[in-house]
C-alpha positions as CSV (number, residue, x, y, z in Angstrom):
1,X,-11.6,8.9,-17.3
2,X,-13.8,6.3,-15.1
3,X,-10.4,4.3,-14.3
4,X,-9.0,7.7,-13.2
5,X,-11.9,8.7,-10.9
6,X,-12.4,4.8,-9.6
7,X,-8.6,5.2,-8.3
8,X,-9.4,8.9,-7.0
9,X,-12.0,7.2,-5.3
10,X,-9.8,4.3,-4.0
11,X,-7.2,6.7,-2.9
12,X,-10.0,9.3,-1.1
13,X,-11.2,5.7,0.5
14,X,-7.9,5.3,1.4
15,X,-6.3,8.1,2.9
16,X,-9.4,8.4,5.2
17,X,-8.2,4.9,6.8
18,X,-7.5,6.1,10.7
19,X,-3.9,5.3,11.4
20,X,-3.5,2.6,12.9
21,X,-6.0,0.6,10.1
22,X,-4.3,2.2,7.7
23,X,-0.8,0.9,8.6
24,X,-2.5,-2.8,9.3
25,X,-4.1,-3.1,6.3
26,X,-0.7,-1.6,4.0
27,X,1.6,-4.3,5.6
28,X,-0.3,-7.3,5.5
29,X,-0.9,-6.4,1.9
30,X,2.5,-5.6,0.9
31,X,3.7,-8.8,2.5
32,X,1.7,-10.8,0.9
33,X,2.8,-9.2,-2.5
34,X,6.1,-10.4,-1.3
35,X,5.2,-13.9,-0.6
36,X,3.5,-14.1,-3.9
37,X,6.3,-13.4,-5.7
38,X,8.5,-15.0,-3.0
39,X,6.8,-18.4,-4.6
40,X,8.6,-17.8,-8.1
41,X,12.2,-17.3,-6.4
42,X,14.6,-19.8,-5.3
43,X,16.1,-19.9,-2.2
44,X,18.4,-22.8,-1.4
45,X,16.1,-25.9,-1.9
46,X,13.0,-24.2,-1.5
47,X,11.0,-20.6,-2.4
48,X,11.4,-17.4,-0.8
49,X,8.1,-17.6,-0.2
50,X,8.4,-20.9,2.0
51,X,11.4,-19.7,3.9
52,X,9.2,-16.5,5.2
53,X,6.7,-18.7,6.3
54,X,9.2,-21.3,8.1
55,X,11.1,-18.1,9.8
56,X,8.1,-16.0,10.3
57,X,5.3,-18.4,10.9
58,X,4.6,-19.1,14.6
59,X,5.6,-22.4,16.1
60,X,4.0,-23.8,18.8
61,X,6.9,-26.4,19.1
62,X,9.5,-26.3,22.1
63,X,11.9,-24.2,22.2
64,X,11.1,-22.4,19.0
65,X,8.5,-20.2,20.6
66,X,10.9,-19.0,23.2
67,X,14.4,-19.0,21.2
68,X,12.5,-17.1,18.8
69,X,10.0,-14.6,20.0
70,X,9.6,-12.7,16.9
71,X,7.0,-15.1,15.3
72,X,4.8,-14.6,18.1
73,X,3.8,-11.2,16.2
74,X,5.2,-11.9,12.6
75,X,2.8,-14.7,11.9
76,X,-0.1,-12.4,11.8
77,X,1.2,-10.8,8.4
78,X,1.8,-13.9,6.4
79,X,-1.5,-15.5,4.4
80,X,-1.8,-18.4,2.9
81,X,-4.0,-17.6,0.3
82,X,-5.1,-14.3,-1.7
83,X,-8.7,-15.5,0.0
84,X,-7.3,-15.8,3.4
85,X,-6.2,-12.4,3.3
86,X,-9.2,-10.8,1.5
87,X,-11.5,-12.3,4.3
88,X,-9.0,-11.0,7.0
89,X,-8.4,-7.8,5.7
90,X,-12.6,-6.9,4.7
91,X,-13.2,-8.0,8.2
92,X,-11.0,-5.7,9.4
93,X,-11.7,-3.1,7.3
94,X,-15.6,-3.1,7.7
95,X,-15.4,-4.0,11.9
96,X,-12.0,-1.8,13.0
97,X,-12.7,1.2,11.4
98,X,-15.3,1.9,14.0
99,X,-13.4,0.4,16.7
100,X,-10.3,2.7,15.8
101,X,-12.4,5.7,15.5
102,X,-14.2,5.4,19.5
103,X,-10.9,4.3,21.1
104,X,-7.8,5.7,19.2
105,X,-5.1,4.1,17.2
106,X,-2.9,3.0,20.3
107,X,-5.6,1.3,22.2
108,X,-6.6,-0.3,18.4
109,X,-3.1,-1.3,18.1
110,X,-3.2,-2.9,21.3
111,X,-6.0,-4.8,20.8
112,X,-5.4,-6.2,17.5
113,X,-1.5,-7.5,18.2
114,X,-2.6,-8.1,21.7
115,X,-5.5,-10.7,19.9
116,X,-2.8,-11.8,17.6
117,X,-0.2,-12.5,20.8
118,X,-3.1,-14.3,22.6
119,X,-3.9,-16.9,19.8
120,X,-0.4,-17.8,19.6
121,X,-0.2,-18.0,23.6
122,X,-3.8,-20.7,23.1
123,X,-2.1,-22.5,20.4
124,X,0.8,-23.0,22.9
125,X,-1.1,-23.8,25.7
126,X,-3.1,-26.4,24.1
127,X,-1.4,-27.6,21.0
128,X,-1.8,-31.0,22.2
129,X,-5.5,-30.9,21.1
130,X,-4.4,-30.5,17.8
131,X,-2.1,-31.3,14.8
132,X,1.4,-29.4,15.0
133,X,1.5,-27.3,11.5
134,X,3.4,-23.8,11.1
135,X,0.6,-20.7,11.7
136,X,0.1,-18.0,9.8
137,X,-2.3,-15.1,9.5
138,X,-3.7,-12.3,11.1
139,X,-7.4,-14.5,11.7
140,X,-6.4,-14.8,16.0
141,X,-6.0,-10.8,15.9
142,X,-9.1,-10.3,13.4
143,X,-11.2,-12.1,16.0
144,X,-10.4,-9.9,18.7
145,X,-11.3,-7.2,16.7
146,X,-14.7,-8.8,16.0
147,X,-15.5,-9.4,20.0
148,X,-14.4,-5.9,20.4
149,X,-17.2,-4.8,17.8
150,X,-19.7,-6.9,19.1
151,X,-19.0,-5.6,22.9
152,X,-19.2,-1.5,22.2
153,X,-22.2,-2.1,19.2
154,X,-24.0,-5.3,20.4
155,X,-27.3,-4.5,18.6
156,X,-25.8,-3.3,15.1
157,X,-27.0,-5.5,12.0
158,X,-24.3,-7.1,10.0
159,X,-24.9,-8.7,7.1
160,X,-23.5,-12.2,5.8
161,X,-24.2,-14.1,2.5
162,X,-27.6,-15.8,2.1
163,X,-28.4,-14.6,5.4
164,X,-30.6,-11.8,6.7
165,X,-29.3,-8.5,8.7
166,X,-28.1,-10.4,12.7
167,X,-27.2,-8.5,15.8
168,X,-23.1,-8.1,15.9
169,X,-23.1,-10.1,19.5
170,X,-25.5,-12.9,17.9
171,X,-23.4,-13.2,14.9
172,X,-20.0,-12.9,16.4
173,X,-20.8,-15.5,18.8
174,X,-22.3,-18.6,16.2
175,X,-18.9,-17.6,14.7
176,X,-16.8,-18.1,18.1
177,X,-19.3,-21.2,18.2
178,X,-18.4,-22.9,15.3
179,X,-15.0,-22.6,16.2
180,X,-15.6,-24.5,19.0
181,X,-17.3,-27.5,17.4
182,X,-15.0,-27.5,14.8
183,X,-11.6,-27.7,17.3
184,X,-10.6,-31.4,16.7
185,X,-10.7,-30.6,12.7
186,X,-7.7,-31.3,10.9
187,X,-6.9,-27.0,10.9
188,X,-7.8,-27.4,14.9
189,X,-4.5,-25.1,15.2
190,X,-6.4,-22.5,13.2
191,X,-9.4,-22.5,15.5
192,X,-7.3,-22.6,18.7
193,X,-6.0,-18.7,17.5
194,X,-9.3,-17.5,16.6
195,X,-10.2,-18.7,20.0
196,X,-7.1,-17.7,21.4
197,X,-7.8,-14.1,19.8
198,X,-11.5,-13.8,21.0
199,X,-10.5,-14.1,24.9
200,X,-7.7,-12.0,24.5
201,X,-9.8,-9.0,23.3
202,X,-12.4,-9.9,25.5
203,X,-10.3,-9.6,28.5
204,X,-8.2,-7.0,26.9
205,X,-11.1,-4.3,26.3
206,X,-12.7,-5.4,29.9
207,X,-9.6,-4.6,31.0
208,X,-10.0,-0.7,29.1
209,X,-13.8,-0.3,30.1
210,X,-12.4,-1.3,34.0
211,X,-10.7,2.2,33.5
212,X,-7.0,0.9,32.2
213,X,-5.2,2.8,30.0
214,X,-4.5,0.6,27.2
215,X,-3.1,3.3,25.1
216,X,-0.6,4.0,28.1
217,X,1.6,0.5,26.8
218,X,2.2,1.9,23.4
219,X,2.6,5.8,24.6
220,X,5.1,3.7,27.2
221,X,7.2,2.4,24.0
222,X,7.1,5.7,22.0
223,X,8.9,7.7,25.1
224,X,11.5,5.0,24.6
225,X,12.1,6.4,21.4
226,X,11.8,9.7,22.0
227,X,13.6,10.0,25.7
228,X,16.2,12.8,25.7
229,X,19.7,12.3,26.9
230,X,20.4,11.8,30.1
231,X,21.4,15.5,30.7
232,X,19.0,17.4,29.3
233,X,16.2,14.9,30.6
234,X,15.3,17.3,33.9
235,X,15.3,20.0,32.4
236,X,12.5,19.5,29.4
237,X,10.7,17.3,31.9
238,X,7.7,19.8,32.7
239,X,7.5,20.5,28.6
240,X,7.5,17.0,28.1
241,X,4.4,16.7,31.1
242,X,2.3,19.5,29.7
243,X,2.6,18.4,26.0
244,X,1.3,14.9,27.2
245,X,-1.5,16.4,29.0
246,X,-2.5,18.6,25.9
247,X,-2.5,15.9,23.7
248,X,-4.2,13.3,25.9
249,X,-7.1,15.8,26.5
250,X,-7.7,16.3,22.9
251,X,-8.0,12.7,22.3
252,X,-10.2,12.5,24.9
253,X,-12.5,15.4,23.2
254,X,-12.1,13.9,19.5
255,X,-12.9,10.2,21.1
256,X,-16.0,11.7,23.1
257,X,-17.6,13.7,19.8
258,X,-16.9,10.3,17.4
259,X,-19.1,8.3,20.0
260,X,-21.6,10.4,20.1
261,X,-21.6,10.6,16.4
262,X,-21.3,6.8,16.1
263,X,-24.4,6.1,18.3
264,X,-25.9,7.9,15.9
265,X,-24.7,6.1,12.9
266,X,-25.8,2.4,15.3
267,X,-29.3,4.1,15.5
268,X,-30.2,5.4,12.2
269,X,-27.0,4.6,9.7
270,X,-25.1,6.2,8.4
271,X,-26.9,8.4,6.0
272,X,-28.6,9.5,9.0
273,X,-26.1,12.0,9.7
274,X,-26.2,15.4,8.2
275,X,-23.5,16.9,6.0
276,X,-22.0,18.9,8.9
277,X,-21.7,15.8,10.8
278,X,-20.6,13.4,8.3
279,X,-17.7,16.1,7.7
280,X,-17.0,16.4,12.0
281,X,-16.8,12.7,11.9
282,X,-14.4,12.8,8.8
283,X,-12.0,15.4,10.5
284,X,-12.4,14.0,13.8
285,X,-10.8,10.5,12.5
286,X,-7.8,12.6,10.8
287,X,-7.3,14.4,13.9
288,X,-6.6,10.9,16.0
C-alpha cells in the first residue's frame, strides 16, 4: 500500500513537471539508462556505452566540431556518472521549474540548449587553456539555468549542505567563482562549459528582458513543421495569424498570473499561498 501511494506520489510529482522540464529531465534520464547498460554490451572492440560517448560527446578538436555539428547539442545528454547526472538533474529540477513556469517552455528551451551551445562554443574558443578530453553532460546548460534563477529571484534563499540559507545571486556567483579559480585543473574543459554556459544565459535572458522574443526561434522551427503546401498556404494564412495571436495572448496572461503568484512564493514561501492559489498556480503551469 505505502509503495503504491509513494509511486502515486512520484507520478502526481511528475506529471505536474511543465513541459519543457518534463521532456529534459525524461531524456537525459533514459539516456543514461542506455549508456548504463550500453557498458555491458559489445560493440566492435569497445562498449556501446563508449561508442555513444565517442559519437555523441562534443569535441573541441578541428574539424570534428564542424564536420560534425550534432555533438554540439548531444553532449548535454550523456553523464558520466549516476552522480553527475543526479546533481545535474536536482539542479534542474529544483532551479528550472520556476524559470519554466515565469517565461514558458520555448523561451526555457532556449535558454537551457542555448547554455548548453555556449559552453561548447567556450570550450572551442579556448581549449588551449586546457587538456583536450571528450565532453559530456548537461552541467554548461544547468549553469545557464542557474544565472537565469539568480537574475529573475536574486534575493531567494537556497540551501546547500553544511551551509546556512544564501541569496541565489551570492550563491550562484561563489559557484561561477570557483570555476574560475579552478580553470587550469586537470577537468579545466569541464569548467570552461559551466563558464561557457553562465555567459550564454546571461546574455541570452538580457537579451529577453531587452524585449526579444526568445520564444519566437523555437515558434520559428515549429512553423517549419507545420507549414502548409505551397497551394493552400494563402489561403489559411489569416487563420494561421489569428490562431497565433490567440495563443500568444494567453501565454502572455498565464505568464503574467504565475509571476505574480511567484513573488509571492520569493516573499513568503510557498506555504504562503492559499489553497485557491496554490491550485491557480498548478493549472496555470498545465495550461503553458
Amino acid at each position: 500500500m505505502m509503495r503504491q501511494q509513494g509511486f502515486g506520489g512520484f507520478q502526481q510529482g511528475y506529471n505536474s513537471l511543465p513541459d519543457a522540464l518534463k521532456w529534459i529531465l525524461t531524456l537525459s534520464v533514459g539516456v543514461y539508462v542506455v549508456q548504463a547498460f550500453g557498458t555491458w554490451i559489445p560493440v566492435a572492440d569497445q562498449t556501446f556505452n563508449r561508442w555513444m560517448i565517442d559519437w555523441l560527446g562534443f569535441e573541441a578538436t578541428w574539424p570534428t566540431y564542424v564536420m560534425q555539428p550534432w555533438r554540439f547539442v548531444s553532449y548535454i545528454f550523456l553523464h558520466g556518472s549516476p552522480f553527475h547526472l543526479l546533481f545535474n538533474m536536482l539542479w534542474l529540477f529544483f532551479l528550472g521549474r520556476a524559470v519554466e513556469e515565469s517565461l514558458g517552455p520555448r523561451t526555457f528551451l532556449v535558454l537551457f540548449l542555448g547554455a548548453g551551445l555556449g559552453g561548447a562554443l567556450l570550450s572551442v574558443i579556448l581549449g588551449f587553456l586546457a587538456p583536450f578530453t571528450v565532453m559530456i553532460g548537461a552541467s554548461g546548460a544547468v549553469y545557464g539555468i542557474m544565472v537565469v534563477f539568480a537574475m529573475m529571484y536574486p534575493r531567494t534563499p537556497m540551501m546547500m549542505l553544511f551551509l546556512p540559507p544564501i541569496e541565489a545571486r551570492y550563491l550562484v556567483a561563489g559557484i561561477i567563482g570557483i570555476d574560475l579559480l579552478l580553470l587550469g585543473s586537470a577537468d579545466g574543459v569541464a569548467r570552461l562549459a559551466h563558464l561557457g554556459g553562465a555567459l550564454s544565459g546571461y546574455g541570452l535572458f538580457k537579451l529577453q528582458q531587452q524585449g526579444t522574443d526568445l520564444s519566437g526561434w523555437v515558434r520559428s522551427i515549429e512553423r517549419l513543421w507545420s507549414e502548409p503546401p505551397s497551394g493552400k498556404k494563402r489561403r489559411r494564412s489569416s487563420r494561421v495569424s489569428d490562431a497565433t495571436i490567440l495563443e500568444e495572448q494567453e501565454e502572455v496572461d498565464v505568464r503574467r498570473e504565475i509571476d505574480a503568484l511567484l513573488d509571492k512564493v520569493a516573499k513568503n514561501g510557498y506555504d504562503g499561498l492559499s489553497k485557491e492559489e496554490k491550485r491557480r498556480l498548478f493549472e496555470a503551469s498545465q495550461r503553458k
